[in-house]
DOPA-567069 format. One record per atom (N, C-alpha, C, CB): atom name; x, y, z. Coordinates in pm, 1 decimal, always signed. Glycine has a CB too. Example, Ala and Ser with C-alpha at 12.3 -4.5 7.8 and 13.67 -1.06 7.14 Angstrom:
[N [+1319.0 -569.0 +780.0]] [CA [+1230.0 -450.0 +780.0]] [C [+1320.0 -330.0 +780.0]] [CB [+1130.8 -447.3 +904.6]] [N [+1285.0 -225.0 +708.0]] [CA [+1367.0 -106.0 +714.0]] [C [+1290.0 +3.0 +787.0]] [CB [+1408.4 -59.8 +572.5]] 
END
This chain:
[N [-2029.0 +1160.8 +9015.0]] [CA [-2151.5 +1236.8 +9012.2]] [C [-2202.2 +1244.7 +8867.5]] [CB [-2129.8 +1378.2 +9072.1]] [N [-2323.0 +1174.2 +8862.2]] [CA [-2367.3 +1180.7 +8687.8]] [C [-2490.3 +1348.0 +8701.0]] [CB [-2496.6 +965.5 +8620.2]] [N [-2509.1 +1359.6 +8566.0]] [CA [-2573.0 +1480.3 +8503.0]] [C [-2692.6 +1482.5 +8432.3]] [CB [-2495.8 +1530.1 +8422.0]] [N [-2781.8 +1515.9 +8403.4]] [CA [-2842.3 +1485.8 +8253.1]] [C [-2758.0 +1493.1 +8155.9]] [CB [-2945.8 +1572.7 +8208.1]] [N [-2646.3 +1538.7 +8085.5]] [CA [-2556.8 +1512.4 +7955.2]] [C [-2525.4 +1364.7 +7992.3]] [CB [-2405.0 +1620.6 +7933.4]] [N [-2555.8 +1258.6 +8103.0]] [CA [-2468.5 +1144.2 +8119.9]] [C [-2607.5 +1041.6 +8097.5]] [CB [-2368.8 +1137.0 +8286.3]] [N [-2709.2 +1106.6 +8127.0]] [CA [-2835.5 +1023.5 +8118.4]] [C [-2886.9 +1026.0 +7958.6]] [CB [-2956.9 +1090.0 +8226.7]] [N [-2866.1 +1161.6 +7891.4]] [CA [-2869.1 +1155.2 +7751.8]] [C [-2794.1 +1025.7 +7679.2]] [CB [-2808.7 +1283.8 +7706.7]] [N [-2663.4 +1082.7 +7735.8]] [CA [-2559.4 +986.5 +7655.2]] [C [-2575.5 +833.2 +7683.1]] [CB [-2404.1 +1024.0 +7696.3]] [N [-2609.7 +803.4 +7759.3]] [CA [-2628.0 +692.9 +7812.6]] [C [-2801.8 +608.3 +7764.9]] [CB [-2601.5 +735.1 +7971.6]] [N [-2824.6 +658.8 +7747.5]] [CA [-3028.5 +656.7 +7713.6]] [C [-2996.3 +602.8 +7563.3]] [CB [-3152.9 +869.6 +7711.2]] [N [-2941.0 +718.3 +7496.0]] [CA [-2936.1 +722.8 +7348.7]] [C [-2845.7 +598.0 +7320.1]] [CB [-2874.4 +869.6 +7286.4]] [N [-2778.9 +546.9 +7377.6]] [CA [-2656.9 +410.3 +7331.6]] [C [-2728.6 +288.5 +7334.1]] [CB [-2514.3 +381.3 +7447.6]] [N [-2890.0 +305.5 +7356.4]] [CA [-2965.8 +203.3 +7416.4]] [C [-3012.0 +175.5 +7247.3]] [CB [-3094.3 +251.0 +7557.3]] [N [-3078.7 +59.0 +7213.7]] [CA [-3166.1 +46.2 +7151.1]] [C [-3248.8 +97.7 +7118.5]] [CB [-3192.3 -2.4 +7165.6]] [N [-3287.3 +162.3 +6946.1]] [CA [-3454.5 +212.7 +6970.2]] [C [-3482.0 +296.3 +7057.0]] [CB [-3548.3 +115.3 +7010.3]] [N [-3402.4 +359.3 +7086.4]] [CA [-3468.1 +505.2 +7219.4]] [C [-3453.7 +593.0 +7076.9]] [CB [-3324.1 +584.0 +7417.9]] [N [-3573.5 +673.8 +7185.5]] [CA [-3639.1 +783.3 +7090.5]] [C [-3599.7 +905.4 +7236.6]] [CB [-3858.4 +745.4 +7029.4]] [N [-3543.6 +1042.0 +7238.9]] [CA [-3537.3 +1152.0 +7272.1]] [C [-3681.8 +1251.6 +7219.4]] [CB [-3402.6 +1186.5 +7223.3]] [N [-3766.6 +1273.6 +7324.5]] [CA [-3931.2 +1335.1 +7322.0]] [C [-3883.7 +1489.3 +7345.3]] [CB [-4060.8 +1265.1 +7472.9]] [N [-3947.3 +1568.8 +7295.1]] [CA [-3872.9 +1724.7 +7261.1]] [C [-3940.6 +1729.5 +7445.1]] [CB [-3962.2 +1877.0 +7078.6]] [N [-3867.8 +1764.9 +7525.6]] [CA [-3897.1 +1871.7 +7612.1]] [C [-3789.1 +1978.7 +7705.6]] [CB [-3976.3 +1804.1 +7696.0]] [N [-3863.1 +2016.4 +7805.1]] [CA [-3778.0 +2119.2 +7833.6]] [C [-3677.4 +2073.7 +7910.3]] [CB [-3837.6 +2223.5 +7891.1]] [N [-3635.0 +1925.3 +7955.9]] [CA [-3553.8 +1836.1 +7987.2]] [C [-3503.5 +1734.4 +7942.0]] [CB [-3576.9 +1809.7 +8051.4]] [N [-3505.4 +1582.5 +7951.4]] [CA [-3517.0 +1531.8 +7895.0]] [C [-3597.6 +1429.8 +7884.4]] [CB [-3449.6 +1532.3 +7885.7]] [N [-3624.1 +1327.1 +7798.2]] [CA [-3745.7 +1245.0 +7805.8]] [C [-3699.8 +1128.2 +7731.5]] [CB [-3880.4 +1312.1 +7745.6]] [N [-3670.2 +1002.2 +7760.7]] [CA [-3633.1 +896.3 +7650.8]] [C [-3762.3 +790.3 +7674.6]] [CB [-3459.6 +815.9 +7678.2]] [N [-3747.1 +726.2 +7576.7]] [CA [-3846.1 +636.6 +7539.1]] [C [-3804.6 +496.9 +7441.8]] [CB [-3945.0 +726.5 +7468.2]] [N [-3875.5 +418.7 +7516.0]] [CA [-3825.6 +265.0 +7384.4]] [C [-3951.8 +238.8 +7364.4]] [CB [-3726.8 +89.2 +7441.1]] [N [-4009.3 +235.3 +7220.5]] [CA [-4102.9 +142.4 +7208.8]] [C [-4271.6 +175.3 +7242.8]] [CB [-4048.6 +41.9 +7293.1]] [N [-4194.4 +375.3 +7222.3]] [CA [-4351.5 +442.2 +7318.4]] [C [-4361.3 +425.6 +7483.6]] [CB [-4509.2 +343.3 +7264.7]] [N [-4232.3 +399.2 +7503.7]] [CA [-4255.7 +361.8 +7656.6]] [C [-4194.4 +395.0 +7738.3]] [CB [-4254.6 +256.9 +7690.4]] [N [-4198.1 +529.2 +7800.7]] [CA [-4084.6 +594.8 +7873.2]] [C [-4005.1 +489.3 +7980.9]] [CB [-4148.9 +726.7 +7956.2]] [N [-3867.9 +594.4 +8000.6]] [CA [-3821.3 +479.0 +8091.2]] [C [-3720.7 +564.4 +8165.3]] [CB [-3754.2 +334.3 +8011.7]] [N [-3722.7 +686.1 +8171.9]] [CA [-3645.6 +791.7 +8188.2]] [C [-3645.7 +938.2 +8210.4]] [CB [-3601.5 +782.4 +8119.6]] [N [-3739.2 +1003.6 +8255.1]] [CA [-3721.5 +1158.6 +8203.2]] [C [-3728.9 +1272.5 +8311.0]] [CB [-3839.4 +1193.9 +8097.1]] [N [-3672.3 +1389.3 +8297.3]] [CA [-3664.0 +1500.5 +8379.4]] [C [-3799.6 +1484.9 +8446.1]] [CB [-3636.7 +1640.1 +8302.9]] [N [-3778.8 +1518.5 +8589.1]] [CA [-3883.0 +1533.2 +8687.4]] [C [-3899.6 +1644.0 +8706.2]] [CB [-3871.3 +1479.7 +8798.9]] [N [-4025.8 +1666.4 +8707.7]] [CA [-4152.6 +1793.6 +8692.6]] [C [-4216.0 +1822.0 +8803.3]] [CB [-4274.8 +1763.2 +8598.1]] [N [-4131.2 +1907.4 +8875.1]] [CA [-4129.2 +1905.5 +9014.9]] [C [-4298.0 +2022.3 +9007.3]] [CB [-3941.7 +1978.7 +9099.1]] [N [-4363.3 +1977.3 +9096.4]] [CA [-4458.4 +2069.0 +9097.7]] [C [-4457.0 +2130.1 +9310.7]] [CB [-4626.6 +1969.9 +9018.0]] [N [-4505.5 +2243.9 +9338.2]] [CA [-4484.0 +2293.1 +9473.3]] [C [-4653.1 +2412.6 +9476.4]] [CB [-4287.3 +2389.9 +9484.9]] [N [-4703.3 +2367.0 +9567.5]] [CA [-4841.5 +2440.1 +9559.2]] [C [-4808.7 +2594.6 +9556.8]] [CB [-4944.2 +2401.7 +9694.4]] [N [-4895.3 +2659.1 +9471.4]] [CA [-4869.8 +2812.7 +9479.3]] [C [-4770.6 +2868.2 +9349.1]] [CB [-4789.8 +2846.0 +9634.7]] [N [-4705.1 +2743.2 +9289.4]] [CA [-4598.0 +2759.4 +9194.5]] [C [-4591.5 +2657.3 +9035.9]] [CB [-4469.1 +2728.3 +9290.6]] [N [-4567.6 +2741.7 +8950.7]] [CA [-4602.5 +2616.5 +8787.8]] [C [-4507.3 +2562.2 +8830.9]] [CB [-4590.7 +2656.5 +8591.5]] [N [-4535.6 +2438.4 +8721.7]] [CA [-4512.1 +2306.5 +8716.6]] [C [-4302.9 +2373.2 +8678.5]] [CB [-4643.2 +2196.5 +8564.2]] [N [-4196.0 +2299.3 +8739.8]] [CA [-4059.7 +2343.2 +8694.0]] [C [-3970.9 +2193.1 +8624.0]] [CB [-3972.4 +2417.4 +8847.7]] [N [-3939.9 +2191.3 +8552.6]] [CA [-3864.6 +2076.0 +8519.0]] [C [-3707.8 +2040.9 +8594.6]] [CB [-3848.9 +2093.3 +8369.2]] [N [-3694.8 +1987.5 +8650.2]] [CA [-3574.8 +1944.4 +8692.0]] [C [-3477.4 +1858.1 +8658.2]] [CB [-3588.7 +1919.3 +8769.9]] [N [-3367.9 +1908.3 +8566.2]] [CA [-3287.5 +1815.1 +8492.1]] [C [-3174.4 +1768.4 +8591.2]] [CB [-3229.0 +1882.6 +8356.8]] [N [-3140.9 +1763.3 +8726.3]] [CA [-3104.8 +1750.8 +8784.5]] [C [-3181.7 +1633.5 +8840.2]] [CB [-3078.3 +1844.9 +8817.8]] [N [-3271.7 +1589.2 +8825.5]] [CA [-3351.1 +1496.0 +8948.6]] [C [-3383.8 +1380.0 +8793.3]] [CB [-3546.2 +1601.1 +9066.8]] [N [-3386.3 +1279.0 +8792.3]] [CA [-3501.8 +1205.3 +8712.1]] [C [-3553.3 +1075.2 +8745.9]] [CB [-3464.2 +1187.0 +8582.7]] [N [-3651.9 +1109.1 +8630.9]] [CA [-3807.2 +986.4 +8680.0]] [C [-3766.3 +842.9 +8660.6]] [CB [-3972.4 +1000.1 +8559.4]] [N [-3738.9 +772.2 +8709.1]] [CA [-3704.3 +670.3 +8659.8]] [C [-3783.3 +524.4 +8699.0]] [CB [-3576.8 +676.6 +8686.8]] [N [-3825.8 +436.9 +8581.0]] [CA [-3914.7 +330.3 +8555.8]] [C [-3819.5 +220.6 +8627.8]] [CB [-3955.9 +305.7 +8386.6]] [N [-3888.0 +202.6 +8712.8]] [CA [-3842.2 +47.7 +8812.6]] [C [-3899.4 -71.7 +8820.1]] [CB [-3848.0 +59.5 +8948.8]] [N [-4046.1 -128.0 +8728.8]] [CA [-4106.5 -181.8 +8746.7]] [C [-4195.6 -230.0 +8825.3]] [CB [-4073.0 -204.5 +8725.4]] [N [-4157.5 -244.0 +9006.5]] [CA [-4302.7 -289.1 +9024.4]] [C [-4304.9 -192.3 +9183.2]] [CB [-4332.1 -501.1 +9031.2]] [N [-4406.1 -246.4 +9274.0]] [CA [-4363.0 -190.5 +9381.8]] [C [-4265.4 -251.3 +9465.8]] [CB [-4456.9 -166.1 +9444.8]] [N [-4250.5 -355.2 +9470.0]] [CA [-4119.0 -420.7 +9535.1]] [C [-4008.7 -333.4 +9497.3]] [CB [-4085.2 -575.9 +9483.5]] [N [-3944.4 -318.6 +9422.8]] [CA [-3854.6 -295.6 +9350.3]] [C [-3842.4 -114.4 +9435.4]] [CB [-3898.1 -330.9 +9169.9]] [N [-3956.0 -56.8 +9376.7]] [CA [-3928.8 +65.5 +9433.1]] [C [-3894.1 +65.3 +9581.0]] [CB [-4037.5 +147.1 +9409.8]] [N [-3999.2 +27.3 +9645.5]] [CA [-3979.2 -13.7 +9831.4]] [C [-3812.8 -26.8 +9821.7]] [CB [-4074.4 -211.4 +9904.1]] [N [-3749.8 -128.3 +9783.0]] [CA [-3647.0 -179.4 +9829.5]] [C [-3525.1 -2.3 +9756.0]] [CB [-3628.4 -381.2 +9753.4]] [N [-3565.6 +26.3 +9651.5]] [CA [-3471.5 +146.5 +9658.7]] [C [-3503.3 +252.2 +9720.0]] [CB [-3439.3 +192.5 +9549.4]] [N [-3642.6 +262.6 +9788.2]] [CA [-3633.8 +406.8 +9848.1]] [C [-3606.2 +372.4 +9984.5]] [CB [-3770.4 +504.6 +9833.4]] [N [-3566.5 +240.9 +10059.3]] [CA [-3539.9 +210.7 +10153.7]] [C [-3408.9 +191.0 +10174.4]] [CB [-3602.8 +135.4 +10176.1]] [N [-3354.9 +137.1 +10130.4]] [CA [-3199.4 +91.1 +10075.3]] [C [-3102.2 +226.0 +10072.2]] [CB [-3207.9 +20.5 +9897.3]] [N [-3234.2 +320.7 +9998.0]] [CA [-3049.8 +449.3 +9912.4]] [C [-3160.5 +545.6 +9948.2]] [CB [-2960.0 +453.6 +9657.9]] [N [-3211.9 +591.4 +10055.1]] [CA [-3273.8 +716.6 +10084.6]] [C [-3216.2 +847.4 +10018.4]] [CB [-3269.4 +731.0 +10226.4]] [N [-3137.2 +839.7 +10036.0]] [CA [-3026.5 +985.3 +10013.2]] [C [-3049.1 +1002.6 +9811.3]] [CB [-2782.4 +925.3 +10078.9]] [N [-3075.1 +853.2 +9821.1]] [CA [-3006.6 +872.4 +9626.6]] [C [-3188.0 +881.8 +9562.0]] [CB [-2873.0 +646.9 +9526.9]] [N [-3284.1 +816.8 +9620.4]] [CA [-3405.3 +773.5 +9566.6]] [C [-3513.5 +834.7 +9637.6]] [CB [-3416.9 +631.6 +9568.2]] [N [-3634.5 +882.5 +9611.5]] [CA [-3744.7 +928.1 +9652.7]] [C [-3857.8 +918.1 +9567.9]] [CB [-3726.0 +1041.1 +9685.6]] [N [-3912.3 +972.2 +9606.6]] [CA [-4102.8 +971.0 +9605.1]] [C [-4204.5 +1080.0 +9607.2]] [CB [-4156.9 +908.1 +9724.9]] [N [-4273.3 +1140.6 +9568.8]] [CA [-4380.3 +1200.8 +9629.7]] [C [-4518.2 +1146.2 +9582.5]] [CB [-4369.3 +1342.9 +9607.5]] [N [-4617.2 +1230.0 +9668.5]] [CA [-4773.7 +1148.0 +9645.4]] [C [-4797.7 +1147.6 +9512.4]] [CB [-4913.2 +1219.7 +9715.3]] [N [-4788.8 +1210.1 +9402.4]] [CA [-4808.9 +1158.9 +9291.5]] [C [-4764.2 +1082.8 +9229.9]] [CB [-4813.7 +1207.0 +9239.6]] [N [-4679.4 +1005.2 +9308.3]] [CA [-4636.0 +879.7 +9188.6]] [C [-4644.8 +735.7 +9260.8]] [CB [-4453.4 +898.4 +9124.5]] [N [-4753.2 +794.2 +9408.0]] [CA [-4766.8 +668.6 +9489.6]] [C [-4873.1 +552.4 +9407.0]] [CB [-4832.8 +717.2 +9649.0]] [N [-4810.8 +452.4 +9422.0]] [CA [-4882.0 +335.1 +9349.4]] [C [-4793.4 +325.7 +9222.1]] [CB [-5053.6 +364.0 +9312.6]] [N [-4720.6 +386.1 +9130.4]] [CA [-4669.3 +372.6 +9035.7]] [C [-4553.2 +311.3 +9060.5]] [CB [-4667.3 +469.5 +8977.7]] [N [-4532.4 +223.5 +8946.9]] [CA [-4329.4 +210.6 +8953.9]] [C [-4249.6 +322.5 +8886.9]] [CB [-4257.7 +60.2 +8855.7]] [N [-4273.4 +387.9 +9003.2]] [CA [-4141.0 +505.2 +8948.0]] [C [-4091.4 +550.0 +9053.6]] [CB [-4179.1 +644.9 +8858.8]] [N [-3957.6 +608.5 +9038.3]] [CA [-3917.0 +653.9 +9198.8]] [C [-3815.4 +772.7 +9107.5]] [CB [-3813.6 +498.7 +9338.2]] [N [-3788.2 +895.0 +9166.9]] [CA [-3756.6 +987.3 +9127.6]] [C [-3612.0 +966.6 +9195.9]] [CB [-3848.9 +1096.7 +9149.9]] [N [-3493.3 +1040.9 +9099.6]] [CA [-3315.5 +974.7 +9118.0]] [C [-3249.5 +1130.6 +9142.0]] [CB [-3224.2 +870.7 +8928.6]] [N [-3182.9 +1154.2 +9216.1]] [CA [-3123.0 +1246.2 +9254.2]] [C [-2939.9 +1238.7 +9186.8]] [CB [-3153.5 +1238.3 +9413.2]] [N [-2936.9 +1293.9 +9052.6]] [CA [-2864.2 +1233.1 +8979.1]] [C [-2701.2 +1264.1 +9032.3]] [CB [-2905.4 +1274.2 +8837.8]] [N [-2714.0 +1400.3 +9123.1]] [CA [-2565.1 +1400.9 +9189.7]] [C [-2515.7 +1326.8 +9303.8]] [CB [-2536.3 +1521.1 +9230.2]] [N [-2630.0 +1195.7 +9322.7]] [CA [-2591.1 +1108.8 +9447.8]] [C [-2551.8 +975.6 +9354.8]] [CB [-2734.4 +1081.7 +9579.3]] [N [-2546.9 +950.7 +9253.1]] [CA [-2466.4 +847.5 +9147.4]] [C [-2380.6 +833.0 +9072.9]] [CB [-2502.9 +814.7 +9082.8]] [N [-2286.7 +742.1 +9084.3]] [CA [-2142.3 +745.4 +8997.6]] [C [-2280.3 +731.5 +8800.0]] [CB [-1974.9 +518.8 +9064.3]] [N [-2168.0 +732.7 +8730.7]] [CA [-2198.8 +756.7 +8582.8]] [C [-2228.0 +575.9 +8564.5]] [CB [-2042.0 +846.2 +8472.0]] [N [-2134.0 +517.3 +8604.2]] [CA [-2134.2 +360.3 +8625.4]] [C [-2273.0 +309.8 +8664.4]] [CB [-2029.9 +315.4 +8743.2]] [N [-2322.9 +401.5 +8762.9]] [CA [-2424.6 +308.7 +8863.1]] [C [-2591.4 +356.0 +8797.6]] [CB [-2400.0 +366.6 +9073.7]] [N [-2554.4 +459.8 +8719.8]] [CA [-2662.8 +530.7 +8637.2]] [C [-2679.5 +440.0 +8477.8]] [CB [-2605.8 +712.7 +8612.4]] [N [-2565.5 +383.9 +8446.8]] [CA [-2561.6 +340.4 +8342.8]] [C [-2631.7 +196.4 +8367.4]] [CB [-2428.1 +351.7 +8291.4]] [N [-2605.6 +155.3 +8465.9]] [CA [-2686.5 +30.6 +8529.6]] [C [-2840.2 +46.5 +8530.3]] [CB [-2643.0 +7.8 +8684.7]] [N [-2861.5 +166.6 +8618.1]] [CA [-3034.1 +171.2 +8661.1]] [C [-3081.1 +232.4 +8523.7]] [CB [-3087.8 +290.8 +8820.0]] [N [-3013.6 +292.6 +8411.8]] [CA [-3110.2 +336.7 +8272.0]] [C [-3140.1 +227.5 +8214.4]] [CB [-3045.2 +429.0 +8154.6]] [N [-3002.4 +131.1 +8174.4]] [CA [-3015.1 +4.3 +8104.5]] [C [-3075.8 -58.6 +8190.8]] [CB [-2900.0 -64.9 +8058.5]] [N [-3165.2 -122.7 +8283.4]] [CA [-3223.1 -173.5 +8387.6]] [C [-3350.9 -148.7 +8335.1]] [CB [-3187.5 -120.4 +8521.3]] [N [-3399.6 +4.3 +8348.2]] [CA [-3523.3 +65.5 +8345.8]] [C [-3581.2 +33.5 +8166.3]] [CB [-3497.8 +246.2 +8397.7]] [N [-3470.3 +10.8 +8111.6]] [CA [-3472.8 +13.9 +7943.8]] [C [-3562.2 -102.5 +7940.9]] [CB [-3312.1 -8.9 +7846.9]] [N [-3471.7 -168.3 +8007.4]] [CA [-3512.5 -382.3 +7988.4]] [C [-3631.7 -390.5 +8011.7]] [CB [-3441.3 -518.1 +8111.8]] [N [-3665.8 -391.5 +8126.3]] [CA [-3829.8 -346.4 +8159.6]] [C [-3910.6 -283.9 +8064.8]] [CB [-3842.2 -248.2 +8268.2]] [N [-3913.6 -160.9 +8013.4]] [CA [-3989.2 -156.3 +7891.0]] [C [-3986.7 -150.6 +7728.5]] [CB [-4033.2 -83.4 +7911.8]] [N [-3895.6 -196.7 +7732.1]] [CA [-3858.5 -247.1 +7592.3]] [C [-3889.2 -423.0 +7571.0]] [CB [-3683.8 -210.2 +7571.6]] [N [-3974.7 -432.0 +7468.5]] [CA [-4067.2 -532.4 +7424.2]] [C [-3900.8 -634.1 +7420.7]] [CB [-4185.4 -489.6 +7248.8]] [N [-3975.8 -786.2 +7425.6]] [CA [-3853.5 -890.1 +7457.9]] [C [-3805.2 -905.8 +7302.7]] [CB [-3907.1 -1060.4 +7542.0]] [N [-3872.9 -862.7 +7199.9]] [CA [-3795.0 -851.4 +7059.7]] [C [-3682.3 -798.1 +7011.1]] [CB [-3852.1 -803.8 +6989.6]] [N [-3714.8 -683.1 +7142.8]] [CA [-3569.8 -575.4 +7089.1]] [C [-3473.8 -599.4 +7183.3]] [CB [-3591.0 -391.6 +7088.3]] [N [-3495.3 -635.4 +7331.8]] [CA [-3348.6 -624.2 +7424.9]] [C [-3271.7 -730.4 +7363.4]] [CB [-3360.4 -654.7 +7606.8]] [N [-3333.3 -823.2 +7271.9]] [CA [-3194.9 -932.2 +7238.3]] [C [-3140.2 -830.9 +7145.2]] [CB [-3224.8 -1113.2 +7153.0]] [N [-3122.5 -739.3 +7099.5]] [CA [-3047.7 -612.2 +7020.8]] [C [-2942.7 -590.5 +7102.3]] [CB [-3132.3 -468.0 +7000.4]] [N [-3032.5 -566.5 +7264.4]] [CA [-2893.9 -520.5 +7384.2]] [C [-2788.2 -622.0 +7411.0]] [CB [-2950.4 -491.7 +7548.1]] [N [-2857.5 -732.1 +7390.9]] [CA [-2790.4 -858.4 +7455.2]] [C [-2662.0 -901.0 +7403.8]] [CB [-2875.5 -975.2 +7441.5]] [N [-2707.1 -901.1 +7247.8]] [CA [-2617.8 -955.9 +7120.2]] [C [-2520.8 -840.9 +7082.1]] [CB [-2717.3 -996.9 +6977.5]] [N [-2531.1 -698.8 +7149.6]] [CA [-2465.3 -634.4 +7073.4]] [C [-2482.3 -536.6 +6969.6]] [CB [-2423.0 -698.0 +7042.4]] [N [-2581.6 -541.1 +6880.2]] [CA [-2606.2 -475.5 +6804.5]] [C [-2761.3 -380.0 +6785.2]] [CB [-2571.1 -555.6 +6726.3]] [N [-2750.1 -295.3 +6716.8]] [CA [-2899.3 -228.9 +6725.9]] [C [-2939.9 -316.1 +6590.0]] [CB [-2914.1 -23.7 +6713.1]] [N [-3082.9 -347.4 +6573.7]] [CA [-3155.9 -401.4 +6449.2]] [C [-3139.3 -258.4 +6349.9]] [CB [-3341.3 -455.1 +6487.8]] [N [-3145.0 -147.8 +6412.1]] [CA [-3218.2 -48.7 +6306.8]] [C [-3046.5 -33.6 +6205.9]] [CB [-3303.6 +147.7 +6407.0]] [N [-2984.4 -65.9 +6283.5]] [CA [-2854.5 -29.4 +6216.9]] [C [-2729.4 -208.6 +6235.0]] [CB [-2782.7 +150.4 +6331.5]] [N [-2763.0 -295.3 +6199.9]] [CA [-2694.5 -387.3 +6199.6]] [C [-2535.8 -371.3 +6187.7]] [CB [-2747.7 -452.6 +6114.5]] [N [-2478.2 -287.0 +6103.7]] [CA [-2367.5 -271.9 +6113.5]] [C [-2269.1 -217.6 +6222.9]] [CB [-2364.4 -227.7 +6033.7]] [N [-2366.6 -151.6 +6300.6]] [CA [-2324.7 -95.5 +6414.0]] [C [-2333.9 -156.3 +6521.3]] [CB [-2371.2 +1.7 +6432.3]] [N [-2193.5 -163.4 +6606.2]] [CA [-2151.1 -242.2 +6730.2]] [C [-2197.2 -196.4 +6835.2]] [CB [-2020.7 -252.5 +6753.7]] [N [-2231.7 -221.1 +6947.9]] [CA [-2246.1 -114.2 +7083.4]] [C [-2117.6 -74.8 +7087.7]] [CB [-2295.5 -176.6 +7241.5]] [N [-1980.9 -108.8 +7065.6]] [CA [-1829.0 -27.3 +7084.2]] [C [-1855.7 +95.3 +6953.6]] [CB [-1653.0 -160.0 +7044.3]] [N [-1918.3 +82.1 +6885.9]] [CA [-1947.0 +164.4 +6795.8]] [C [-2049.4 +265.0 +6774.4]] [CB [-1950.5 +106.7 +6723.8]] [N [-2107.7 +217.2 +6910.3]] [CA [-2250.5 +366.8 +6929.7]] [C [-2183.8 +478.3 +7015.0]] [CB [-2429.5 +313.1 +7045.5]] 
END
């Protein structure tokens, strides 16, 4: 069962992610989210952040279709994010393993093709000396 402390930790080991101040969490590569607490909204009630649930960048609509069909239990939707590639992750229905997959996944996708050879090779550019065994 992963957490937000597992999506942090896991976000931040990435390349070039940037952590966006909010009342959850929010990562970003490149200006380009790919990750962040879902902002559950319910008519009659403000907007609540849910660090338990997150937004996560899937790229296209195929992609989403096939996970909200596939892992009902783990993946969802509501009308505001119909048409978008995003599908909202129910983070206590995923091993830490399988989260570490769909962040680095969601990363690749929006992180410009300059920087994932950073992921590829091993190392971050901003810090060359540093190994991924070493982030």
């Amino acid at each position: 069962m992963a957490d937000a402390d597992d999506v942090r930790q896991l976000a931040l080991a990435l390349p070039h992610v940037v952590e966006i101040d909010s009342d959850g969490f929010d990562f970003r590569v490149a200006d380009k989210g790919f990750i962040w607490s879902y902002p559950e909204r319910r008519p009659g009630t403000s907007r609540r952040i849910r660090t338990d649930i997150a937004v996560l960048y899937v790229g296209d609509e195929a992609e989403k279709q096939a996970l909200l069909l596939g892992e009902p239990e783990v993946f969802f939707t509501t009308p505001p994010y119909d048409g978008l590639p995003l599908v909202m992750l129910r983070l206590t229905q995923v091993s830490v393993d399988r989260l570490k997959e769909l962040v680095t996944d969601a990363w690749r996708m929006r992180a410009p093709d300059s920087l994932v050879g950073d992921l590829d090779d091993g190392t971050d550019s901003l810090n060359p000396h540093l190994s991924r065994a070493d982030q």
